[in-house]
C-alpha positions in Angstrom: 0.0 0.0 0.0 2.7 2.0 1.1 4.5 1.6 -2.5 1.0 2.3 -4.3 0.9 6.0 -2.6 4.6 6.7 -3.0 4.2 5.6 -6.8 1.0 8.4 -7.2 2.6 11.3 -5.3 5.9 10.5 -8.0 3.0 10.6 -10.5 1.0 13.6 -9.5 3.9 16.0 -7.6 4.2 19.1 -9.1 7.9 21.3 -9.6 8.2 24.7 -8.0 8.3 25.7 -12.1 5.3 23.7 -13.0 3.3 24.9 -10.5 4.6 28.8 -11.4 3.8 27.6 -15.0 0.1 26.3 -13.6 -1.0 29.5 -11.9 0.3 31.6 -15.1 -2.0 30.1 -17.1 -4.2 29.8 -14.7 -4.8 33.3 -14.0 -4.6 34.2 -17.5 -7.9 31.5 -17.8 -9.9 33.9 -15.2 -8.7 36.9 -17.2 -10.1 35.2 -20.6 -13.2 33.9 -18.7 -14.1 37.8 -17.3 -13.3 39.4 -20.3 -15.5 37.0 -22.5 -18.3 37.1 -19.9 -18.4 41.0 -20.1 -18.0 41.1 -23.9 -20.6 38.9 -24.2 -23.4 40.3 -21.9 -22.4 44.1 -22.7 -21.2 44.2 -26.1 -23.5 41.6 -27.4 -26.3 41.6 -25.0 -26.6 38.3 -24.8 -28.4 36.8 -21.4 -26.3 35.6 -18.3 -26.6 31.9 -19.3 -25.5 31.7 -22.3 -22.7 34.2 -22.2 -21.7 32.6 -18.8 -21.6 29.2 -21.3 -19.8 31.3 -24.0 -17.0 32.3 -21.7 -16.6 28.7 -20.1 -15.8 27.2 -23.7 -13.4 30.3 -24.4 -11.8 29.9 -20.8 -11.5 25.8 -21.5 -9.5 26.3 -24.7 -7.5 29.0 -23.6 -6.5 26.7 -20.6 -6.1 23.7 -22.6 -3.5 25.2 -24.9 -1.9 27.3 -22.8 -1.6 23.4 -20.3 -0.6 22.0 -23.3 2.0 23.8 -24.3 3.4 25.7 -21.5 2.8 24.2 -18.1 3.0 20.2 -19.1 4.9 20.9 -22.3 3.0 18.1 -24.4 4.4 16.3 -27.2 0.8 14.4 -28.8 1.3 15.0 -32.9 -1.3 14.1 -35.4 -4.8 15.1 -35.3 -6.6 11.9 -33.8 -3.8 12.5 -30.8 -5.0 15.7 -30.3 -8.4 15.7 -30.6 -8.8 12.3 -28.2 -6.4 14.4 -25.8 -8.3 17.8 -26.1 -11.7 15.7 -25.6 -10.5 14.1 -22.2 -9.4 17.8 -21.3 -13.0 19.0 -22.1 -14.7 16.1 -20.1 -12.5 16.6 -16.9 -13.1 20.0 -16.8 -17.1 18.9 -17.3 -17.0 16.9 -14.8 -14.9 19.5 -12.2 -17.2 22.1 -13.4 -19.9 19.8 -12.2 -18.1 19.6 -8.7 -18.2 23.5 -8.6 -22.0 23.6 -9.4 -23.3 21.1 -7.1 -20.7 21.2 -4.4 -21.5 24.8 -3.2 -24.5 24.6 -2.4 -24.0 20.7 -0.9 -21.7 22.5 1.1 -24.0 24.9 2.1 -26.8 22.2 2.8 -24.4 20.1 5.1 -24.0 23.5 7.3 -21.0 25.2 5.6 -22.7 28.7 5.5 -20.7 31.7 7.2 -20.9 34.8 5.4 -17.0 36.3 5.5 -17.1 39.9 4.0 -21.0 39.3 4.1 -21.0 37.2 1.4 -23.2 34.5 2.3 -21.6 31.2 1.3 -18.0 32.5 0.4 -16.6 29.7 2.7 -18.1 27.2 0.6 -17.2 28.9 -2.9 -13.6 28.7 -1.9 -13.8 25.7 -0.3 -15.1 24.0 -3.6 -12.8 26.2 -6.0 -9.5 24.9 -3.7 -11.3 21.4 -4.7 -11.6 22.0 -8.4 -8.1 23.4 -8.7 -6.6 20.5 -7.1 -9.1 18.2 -9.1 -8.2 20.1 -12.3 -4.4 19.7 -11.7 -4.7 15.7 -10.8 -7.1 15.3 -14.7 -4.0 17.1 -16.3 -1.8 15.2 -14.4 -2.6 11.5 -14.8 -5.7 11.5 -17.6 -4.9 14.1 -20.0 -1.2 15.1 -20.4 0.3 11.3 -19.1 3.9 11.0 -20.1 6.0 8.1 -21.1 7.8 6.9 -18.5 11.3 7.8 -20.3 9.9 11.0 -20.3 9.5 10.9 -17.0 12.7 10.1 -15.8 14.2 12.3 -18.1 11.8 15.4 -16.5 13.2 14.1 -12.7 16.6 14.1 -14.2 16.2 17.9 -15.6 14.4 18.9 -12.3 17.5 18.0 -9.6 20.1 20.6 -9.1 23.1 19.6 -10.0 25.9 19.9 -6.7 
């Protein structure tokens, strides 16, 4: 058992550069999500719902290319690899943006209902966005960006400082 947890944490842990690399494009994701949002329900007075959906997909594909190339550094060719690898990007992030819709007010059901800043349920909104993050990071991880394991060794290898 003890092997099977060492063996994920090798799997899943993330370098101090990764995890810059992460919250890069990470942040620049919220900056496409807003800006889309606002473009679409000011500019193009579109309702709430659907411009909420409209900035979601923009948000999703700037995240999966900026994952792709940047933070995990991907090397899929060919357009079969890239499609079947940008599909299980778009499911995961389905199915964490189904933890974010359901879990907040779960959360807030279960009890998990202060009101910091007097915003009712803010504990549970970044309670469930901490979740997603790390859930988000974990699909990337092991589902949608897997490398070969010479390619892992190799990434260990570039990763320790030389003495």
């Amino acid at each position: 058992m003890r092997e099977k947890i060492k063996a994920l944490w090798s799997r899943v842990h993330m370098p101090l550069g990764e995890f810059l690399r992460y919250m890069l494009v990470g942040c620049g994701t919220t900056v496409v999500s807003w800006v889309s949002y606002s473009v679409c329900v000011k500019w193009c007075s579109l309702p709430i719902d659907v411009s909420n959906a409209i900035s979601w997909v923009f948000a999703v594909t700037f995240s999966y290319v900026g994952n792709r190339l940047f933070v995990f550094q991907d090397k899929a060719h060919g357009a079969g690899n890239i499609f079947r690898e940008a599909f299980r990007y778009y499911m995961s992030r389905g199915i964490t943006g189904l933890i974010e819709l359901f879990g907040v007010p779960f959360l807030l059901w279960i009890g998990v209902d202060s009101a910091p800043f007097g915003v009712k349920g803010l504990t549970a909104k970044v309670l469930v966005t901490i979740l997603v993050i790390i859930g988000n990071y974990v699909f990337c991880k092991l589902l949608v960006f897997r490398k070969k394991k010479e390619e892992e060794k190799e990434a260990e290898n570039r990763e320790k400082p030389s003495l």
